[in-house]
NUKOLBA-425543 format. One record per residue: residue number from 1; residue in one letter; chain; x, y, z of N, C-alpha, C in turn. Coordinates in nm, 2 decimals. Example, Ala and Ser with C-alpha at 12.3 -4.5 7.8 and 13.67 -1.06 7.14 Angstrom:
BEGIN
SETOR/num/residuo/cadena/nu/nv/nw/cau/cav/caw/cu/cv/cw
SETOR/1/a/A/1.32/-0.57/0.78/1.23/-0.45/0.78/1.32/-0.33/0.78
SETOR/2/s/A/1.28/-0.22/0.71/1.37/-0.11/0.71/1.29/0.00/0.79
***
This chain:
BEGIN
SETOR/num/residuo/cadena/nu/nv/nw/cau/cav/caw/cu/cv/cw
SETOR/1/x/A/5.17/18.55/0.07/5.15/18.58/0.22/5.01/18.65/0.24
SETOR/2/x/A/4.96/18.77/0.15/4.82/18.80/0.12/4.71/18.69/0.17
SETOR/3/x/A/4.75/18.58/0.09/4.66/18.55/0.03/4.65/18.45/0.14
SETOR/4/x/A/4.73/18.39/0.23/4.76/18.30/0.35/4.68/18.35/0.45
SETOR/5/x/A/4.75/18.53/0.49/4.65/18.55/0.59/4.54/18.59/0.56
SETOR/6/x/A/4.46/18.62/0.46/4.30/18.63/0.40/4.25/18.47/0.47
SETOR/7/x/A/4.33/18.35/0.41/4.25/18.29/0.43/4.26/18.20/0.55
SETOR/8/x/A/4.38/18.25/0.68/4.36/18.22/0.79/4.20/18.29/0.86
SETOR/9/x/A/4.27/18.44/0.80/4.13/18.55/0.89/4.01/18.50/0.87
SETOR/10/x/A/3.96/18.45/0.69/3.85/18.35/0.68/3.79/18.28/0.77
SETOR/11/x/A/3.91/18.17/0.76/3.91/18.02/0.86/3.84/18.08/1.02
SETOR/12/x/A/3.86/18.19/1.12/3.88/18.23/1.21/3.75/18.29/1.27
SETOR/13/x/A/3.75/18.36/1.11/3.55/18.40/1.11/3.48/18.29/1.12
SETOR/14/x/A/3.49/18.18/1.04/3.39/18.10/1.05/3.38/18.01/1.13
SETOR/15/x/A/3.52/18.02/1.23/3.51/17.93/1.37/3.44/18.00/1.48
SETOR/16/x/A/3.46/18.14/1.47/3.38/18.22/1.55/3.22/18.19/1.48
SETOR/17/x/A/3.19/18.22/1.40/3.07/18.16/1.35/2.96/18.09/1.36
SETOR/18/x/A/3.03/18.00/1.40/3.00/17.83/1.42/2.98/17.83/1.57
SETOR/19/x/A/3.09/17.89/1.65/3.05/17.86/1.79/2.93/17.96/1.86
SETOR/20/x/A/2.93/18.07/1.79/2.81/18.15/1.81/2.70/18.11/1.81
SETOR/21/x/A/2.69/18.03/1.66/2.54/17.94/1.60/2.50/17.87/1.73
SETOR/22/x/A/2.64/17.81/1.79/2.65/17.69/1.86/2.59/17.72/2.00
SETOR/23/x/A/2.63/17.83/2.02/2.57/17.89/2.17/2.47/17.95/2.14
SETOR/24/x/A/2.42/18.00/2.05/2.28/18.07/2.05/2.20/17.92/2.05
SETOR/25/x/A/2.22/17.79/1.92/2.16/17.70/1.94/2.12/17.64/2.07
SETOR/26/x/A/2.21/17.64/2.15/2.24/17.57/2.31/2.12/17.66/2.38
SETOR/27/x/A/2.14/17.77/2.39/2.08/17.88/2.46/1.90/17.82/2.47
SETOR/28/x/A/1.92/17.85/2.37/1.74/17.82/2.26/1.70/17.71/2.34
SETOR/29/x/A/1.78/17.63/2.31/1.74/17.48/2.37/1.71/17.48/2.49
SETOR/30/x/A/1.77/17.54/2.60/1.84/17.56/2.75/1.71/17.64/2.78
SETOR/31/x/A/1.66/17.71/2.71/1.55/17.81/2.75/1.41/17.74/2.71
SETOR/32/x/A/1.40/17.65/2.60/1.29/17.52/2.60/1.29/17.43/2.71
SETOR/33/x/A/1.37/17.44/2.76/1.38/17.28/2.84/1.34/17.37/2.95
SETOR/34/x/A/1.36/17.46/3.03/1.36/17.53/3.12/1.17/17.55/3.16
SETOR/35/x/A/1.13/17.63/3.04/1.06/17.66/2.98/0.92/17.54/3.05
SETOR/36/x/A/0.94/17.41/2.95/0.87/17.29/2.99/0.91/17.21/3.10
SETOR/37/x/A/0.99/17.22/3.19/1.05/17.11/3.30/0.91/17.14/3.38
SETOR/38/x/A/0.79/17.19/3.40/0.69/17.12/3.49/0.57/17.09/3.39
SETOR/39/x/A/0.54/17.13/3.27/0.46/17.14/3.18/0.46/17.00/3.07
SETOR/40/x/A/0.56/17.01/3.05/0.60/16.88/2.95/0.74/16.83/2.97
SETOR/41/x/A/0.72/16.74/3.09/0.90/16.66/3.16/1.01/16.64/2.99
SETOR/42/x/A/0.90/16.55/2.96/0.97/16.47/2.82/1.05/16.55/2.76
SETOR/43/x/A/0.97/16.66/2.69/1.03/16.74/2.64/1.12/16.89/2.65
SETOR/44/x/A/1.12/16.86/2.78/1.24/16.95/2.82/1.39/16.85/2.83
SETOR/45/x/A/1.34/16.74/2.89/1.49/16.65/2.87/1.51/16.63/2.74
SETOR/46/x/A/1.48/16.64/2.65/1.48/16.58/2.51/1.61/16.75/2.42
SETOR/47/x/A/1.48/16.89/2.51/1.56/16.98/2.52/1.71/16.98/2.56
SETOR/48/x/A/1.71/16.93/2.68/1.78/16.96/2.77/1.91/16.89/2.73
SETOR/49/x/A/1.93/16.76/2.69/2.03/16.69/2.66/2.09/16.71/2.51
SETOR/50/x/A/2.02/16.78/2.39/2.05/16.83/2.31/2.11/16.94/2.36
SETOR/51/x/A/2.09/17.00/2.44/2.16/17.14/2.45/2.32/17.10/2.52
SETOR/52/x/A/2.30/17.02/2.61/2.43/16.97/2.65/2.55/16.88/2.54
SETOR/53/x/A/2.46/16.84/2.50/2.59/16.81/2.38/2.62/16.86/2.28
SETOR/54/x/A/2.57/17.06/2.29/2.65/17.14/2.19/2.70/17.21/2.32
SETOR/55/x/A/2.73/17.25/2.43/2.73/17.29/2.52/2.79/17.16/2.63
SETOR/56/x/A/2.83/17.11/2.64/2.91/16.99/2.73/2.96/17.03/2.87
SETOR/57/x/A/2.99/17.16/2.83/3.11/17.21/2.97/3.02/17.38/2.98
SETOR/58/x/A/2.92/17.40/2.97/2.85/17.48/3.08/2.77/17.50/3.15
SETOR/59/x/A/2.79/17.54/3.26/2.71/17.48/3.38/2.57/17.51/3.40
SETOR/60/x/A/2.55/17.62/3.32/2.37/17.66/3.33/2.33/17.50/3.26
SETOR/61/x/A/2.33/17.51/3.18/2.29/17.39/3.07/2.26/17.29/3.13
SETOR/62/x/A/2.39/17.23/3.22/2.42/17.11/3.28/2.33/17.14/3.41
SETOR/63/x/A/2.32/17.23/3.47/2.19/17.23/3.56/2.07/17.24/3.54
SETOR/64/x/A/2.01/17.27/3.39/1.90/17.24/3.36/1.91/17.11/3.33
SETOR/65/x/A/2.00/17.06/3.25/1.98/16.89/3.24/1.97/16.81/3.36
SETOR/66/x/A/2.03/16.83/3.48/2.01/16.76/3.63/1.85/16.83/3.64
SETOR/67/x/A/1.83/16.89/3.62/1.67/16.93/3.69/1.58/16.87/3.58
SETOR/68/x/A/1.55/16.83/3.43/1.51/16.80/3.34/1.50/16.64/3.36
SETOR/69/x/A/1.68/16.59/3.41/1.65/16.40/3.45/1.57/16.40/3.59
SETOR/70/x/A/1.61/16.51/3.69/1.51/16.46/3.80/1.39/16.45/3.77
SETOR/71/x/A/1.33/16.55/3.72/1.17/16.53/3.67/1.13/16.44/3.60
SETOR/72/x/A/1.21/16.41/3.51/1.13/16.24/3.45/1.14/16.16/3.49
SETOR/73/x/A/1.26/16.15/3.62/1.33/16.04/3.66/1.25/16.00/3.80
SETOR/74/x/A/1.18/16.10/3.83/1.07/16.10/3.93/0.95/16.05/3.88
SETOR/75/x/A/0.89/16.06/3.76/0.79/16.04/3.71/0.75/15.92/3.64
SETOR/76/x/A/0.87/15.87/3.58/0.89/15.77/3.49/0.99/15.67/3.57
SETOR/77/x/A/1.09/15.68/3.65/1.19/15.58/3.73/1.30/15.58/3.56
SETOR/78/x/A/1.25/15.66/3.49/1.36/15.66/3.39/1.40/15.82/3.31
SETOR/79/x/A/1.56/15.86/3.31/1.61/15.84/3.31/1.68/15.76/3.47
SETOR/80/x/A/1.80/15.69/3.51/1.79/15.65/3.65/1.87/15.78/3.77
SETOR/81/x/A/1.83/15.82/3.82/1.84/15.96/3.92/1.95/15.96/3.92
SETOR/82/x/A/2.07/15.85/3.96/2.20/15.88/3.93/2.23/15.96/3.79
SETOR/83/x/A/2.19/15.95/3.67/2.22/16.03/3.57/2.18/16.17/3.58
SETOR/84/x/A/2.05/16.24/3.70/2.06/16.39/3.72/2.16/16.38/3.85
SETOR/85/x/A/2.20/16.28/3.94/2.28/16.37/3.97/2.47/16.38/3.89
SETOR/86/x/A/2.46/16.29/3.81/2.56/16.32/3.74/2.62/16.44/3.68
SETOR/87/x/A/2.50/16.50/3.60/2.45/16.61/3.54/2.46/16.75/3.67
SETOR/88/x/A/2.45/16.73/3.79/2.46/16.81/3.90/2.61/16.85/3.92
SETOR/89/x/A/2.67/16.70/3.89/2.82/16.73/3.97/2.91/16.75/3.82
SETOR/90/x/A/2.86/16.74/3.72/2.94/16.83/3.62/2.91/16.96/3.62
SETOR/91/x/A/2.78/17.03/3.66/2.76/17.17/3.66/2.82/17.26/3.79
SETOR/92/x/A/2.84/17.19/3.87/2.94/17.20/3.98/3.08/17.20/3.93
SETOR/93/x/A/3.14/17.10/3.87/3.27/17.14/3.85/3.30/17.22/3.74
SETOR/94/x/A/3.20/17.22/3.67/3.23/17.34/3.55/3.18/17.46/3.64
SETOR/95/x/A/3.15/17.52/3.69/3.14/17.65/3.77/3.07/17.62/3.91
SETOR/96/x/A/3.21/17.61/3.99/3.20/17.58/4.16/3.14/17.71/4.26
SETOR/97/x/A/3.15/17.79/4.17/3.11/17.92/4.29/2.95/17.97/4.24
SETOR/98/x/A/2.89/17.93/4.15/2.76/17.93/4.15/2.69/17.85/4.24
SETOR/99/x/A/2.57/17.95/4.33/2.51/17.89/4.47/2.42/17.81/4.38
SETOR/100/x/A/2.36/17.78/4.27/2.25/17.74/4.24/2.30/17.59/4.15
SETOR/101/x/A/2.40/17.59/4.13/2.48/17.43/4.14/2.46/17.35/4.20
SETOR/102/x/A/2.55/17.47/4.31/2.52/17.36/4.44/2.38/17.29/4.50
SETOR/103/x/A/2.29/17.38/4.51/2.13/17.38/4.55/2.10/17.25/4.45
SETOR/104/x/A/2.14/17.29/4.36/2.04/17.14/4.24/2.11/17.01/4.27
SETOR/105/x/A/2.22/16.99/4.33/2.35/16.91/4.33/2.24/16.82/4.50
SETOR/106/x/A/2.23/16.95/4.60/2.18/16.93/4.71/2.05/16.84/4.69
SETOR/107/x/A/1.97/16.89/4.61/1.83/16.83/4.60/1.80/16.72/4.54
SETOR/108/x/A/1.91/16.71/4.47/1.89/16.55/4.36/1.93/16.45/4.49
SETOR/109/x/A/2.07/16.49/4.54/2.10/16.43/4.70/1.99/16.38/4.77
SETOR/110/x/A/1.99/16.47/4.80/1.85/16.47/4.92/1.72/16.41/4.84
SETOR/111/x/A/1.74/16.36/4.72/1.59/16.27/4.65/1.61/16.16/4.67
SETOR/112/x/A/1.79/16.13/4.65/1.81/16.00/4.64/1.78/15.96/4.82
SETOR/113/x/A/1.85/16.04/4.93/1.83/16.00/5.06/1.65/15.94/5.08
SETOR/114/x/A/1.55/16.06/5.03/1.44/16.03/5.07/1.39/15.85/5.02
SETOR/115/x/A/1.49/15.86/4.89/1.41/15.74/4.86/1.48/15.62/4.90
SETOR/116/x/A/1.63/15.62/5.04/1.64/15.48/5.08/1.78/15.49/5.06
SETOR/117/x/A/1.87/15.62/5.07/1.99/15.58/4.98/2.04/15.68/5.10
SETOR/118/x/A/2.06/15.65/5.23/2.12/15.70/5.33/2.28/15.73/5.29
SETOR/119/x/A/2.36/15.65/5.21/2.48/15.72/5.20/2.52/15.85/5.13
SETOR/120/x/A/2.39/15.94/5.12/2.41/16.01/5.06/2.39/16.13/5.10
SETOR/121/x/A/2.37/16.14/5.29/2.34/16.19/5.34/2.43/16.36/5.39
SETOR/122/x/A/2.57/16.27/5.40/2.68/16.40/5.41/2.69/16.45/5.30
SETOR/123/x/A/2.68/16.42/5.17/2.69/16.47/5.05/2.61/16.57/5.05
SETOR/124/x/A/2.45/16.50/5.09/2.38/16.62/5.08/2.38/16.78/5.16
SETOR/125/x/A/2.43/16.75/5.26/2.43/16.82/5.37/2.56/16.96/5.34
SETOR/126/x/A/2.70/16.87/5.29/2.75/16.95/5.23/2.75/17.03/5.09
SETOR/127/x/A/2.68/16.96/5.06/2.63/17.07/4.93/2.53/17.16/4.95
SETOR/128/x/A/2.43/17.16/5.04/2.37/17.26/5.08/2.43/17.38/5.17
SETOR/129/x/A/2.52/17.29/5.20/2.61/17.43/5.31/2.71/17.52/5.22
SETOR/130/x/A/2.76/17.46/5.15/2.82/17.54/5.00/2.73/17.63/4.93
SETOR/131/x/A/2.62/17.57/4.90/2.54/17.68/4.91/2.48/17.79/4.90
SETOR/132/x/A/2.47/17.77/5.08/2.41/17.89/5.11/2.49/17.95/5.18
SETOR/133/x/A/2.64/17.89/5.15/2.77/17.98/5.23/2.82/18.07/5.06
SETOR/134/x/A/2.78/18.03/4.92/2.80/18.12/4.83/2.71/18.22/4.79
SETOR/135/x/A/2.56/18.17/4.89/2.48/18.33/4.87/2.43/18.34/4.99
SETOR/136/x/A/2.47/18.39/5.10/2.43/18.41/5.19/2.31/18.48/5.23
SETOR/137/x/A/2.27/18.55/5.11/2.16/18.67/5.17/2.05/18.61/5.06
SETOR/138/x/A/2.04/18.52/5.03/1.95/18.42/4.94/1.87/18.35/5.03
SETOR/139/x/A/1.81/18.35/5.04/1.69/18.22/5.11/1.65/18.11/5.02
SETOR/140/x/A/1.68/18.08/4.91/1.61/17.99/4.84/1.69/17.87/4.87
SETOR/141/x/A/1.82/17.88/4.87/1.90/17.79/4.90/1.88/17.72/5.06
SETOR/142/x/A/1.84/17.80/5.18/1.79/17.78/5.31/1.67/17.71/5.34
SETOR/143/x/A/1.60/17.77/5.23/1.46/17.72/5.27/1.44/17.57/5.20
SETOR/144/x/A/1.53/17.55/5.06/1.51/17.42/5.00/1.58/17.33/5.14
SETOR/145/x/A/1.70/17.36/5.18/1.79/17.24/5.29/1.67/17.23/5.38
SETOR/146/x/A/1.61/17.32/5.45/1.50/17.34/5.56/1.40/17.23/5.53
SETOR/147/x/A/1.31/17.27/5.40/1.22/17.17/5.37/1.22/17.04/5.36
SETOR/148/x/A/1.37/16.99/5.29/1.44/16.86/5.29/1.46/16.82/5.43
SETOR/149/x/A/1.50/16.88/5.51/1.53/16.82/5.69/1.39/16.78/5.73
SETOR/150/x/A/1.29/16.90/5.72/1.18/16.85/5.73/1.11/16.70/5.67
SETOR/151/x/A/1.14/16.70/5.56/1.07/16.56/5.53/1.17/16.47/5.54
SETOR/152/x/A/1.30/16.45/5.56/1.38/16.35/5.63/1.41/16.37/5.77
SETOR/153/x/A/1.30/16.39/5.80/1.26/16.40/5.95/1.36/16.40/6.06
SETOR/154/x/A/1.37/16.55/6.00/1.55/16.63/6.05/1.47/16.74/6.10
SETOR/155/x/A/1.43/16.78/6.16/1.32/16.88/6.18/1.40/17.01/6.25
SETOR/156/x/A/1.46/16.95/6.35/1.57/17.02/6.44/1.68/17.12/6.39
SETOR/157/x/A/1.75/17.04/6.28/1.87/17.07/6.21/1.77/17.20/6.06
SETOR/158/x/A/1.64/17.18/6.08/1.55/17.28/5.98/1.57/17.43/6.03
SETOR/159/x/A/1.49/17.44/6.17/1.44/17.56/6.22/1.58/17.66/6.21
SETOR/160/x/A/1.75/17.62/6.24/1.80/17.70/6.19/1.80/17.82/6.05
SETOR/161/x/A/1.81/17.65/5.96/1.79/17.77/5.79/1.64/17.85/5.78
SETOR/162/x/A/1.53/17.75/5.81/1.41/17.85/5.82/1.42/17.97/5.89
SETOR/163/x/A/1.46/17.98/6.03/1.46/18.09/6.09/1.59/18.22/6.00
SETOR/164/x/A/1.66/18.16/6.00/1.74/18.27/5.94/1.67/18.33/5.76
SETOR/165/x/A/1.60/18.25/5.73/1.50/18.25/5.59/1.45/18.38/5.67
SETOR/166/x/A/1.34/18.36/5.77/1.25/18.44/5.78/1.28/18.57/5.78
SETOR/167/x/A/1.44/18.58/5.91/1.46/18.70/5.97/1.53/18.78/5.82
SETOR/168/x/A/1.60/18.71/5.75/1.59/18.81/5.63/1.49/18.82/5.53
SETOR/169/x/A/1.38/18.79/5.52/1.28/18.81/5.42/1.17/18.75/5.52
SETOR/170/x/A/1.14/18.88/5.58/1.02/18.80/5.68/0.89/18.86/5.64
SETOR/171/x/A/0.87/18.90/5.49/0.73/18.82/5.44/0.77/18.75/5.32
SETOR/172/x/A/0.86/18.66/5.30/0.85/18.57/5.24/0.75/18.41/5.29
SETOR/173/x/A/0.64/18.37/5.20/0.55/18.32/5.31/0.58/18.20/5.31
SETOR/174/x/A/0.68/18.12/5.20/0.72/17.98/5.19/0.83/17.99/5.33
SETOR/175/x/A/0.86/18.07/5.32/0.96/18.09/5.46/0.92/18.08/5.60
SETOR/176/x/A/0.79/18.10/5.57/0.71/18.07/5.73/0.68/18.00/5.74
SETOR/177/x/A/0.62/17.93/5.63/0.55/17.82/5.62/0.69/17.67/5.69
SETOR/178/x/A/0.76/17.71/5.62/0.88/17.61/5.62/0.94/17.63/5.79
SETOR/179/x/A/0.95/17.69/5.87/0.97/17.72/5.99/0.88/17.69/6.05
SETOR/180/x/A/0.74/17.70/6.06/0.63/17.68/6.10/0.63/17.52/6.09
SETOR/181/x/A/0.69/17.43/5.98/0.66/17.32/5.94/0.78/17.25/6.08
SETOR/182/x/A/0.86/17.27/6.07/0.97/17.23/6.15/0.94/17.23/6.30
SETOR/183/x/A/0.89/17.34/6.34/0.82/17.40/6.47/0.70/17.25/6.52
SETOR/184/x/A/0.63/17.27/6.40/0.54/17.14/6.44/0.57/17.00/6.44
SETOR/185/x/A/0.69/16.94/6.41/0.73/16.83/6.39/0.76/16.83/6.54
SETOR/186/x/A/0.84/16.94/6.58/0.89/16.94/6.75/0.78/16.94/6.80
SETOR/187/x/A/0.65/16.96/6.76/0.56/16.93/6.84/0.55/17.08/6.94
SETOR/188/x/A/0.60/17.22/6.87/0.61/17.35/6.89/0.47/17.40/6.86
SETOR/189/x/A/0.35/17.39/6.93/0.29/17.41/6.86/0.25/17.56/6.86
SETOR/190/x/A/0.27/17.66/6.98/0.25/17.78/7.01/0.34/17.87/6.89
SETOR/191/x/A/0.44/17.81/6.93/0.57/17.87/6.84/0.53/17.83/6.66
SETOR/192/x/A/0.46/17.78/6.59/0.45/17.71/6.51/0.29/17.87/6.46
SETOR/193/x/A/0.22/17.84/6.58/0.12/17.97/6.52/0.17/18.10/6.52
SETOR/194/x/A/0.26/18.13/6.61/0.33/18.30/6.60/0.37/18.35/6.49
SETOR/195/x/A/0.46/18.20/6.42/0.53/18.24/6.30/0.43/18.26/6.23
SETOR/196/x/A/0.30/18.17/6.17/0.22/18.14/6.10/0.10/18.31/6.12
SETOR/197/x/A/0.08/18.35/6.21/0.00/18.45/6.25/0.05/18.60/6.16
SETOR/198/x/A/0.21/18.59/6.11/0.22/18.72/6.05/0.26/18.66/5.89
SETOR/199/x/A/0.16/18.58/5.86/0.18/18.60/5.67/0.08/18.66/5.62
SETOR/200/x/A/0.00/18.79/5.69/-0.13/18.79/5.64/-0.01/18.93/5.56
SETOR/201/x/A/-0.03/18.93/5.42/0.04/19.01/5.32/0.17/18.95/5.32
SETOR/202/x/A/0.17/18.86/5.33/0.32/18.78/5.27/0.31/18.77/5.14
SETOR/203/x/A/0.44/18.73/5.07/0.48/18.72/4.92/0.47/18.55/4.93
SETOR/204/x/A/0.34/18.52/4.78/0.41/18.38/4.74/0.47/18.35/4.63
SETOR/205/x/A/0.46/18.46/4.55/0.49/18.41/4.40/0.42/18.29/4.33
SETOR/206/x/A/0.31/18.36/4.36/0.22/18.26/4.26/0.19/18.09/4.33
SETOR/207/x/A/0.28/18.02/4.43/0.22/17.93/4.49/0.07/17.91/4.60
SETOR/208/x/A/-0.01/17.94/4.52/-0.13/17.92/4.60/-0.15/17.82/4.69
SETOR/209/x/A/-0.09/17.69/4.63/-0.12/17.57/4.71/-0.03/17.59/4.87
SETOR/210/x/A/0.09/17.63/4.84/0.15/17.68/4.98/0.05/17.76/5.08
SETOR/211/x/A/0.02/17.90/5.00/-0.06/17.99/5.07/-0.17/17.94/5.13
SETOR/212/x/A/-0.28/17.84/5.07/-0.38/17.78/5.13/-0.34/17.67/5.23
SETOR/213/x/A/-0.23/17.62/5.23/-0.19/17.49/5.32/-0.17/17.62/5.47
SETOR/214/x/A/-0.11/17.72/5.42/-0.10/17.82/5.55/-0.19/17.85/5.62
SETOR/215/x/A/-0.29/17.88/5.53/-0.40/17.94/5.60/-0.49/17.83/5.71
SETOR/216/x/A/-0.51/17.70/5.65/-0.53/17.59/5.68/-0.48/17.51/5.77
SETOR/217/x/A/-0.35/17.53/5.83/-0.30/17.50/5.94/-0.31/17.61/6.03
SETOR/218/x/A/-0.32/17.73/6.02/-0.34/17.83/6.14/-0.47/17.84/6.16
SETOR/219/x/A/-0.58/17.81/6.09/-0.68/17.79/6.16/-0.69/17.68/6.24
SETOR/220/x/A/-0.64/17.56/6.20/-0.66/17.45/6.30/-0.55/17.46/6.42
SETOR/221/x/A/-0.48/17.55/6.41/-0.40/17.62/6.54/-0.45/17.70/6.63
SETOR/222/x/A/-0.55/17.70/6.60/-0.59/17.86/6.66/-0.72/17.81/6.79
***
């Protein structure tokens, strides 16, 4: 009997063992892929899908894999965009109450609409509202739906999420920008420089090319 349970407790360590290896491996991977997804597409998916098949059923993972196929799948037309959003709606059902699921679930949506695939439109719509109804005091989630209405020339259904972006983080400057953007589609143009008139010490995080497109349209506003 010793000697049975010695070598169950064995057996038990080295399953623990193995799945640890298994998740630090995944981890590693998940943090390369991440890592390269604008730097080197290839090689983050290459990352990325290795890590999903020691890792299958967790949802970080699986959201880096949907963000890893959109980028090549945008670049290359291969992997085919239905496989990131496949990759979206497993990381969704492996963990439904993470807002940032949903967001990646929303944006692969909203890639496929841009490119012609109108039935995909309430999909998108409701997965952005999921959302940014699981982080309410998040903007990132608002401002991505916002900027997608805007270029599916939804401009109307934008200025909501943008304005509520702004009024909680009103110097976030992608947040003006993106309200500002919506404002001018309506052909707002007064309303479009007010917002634009207070980014002067706004936050970009490092997006220059935003900050300069700002500055650039408020001069020719003015």
């Amino acid at each position: 009997p010793g000697g049975l349970g010695l070598a169950a407790g064995l057996a038990a360590a080295i399953v623990v063992g193995v799945a640890h290896r298994t998740t630090l491996a995944a981890s590693t991977e998940t943090a390369l892929a991440r890592h390269a997804l604008e730097r080197a597409p290839l090689n983050a998916l290459a990352a990325a899908e290795h890590a999903a098949s020691l890792l299958p059923r967790d949802d970080f993972v699986l959201e880096t894999l949907s963000e890893a196929r959109l980028g090549v799948s945008l670049r290359t037309g291969q992997p085919p965009i239905a496989e990131a959003e496949e990759a979206a709606r497993r990381a969704v059902l492996a963990e439904p109450l993470r807002c940032q699921n949903w967001q990646q679930l929303g944006g692969v949506l909203a890639t496929r609409v841009s490119q012609g695939d109108k039935s995909k439109t309430a999909a998108m719509d409701s997965a952005f509202t999921r959302a940014i109804a699981l982080a309410p005091t998040s903007a990132l989630p608002m401002i991505e739906y916002a900027r997608w209405q805007v270029l599916l020339d939804r401009p109307q259904r934008a200025i909501e999420h943008a304005r509520h972006a702004v009024e909680l983080y009103p110097r976030e400057g992608v947040a003006r920008t993106t309200l500002a953007s919506a404002l001018l589609a309506l052909g707002l143009r007064d309303s479009a420089r007010s917002v634009l008139e207070r980014i002067d010490g706004a936050y970009w995080h490092g997006r220059d090319a935003d900050r300069k497109l700002a500055e650039d349209v408020l001069a020719r506003l003015r």
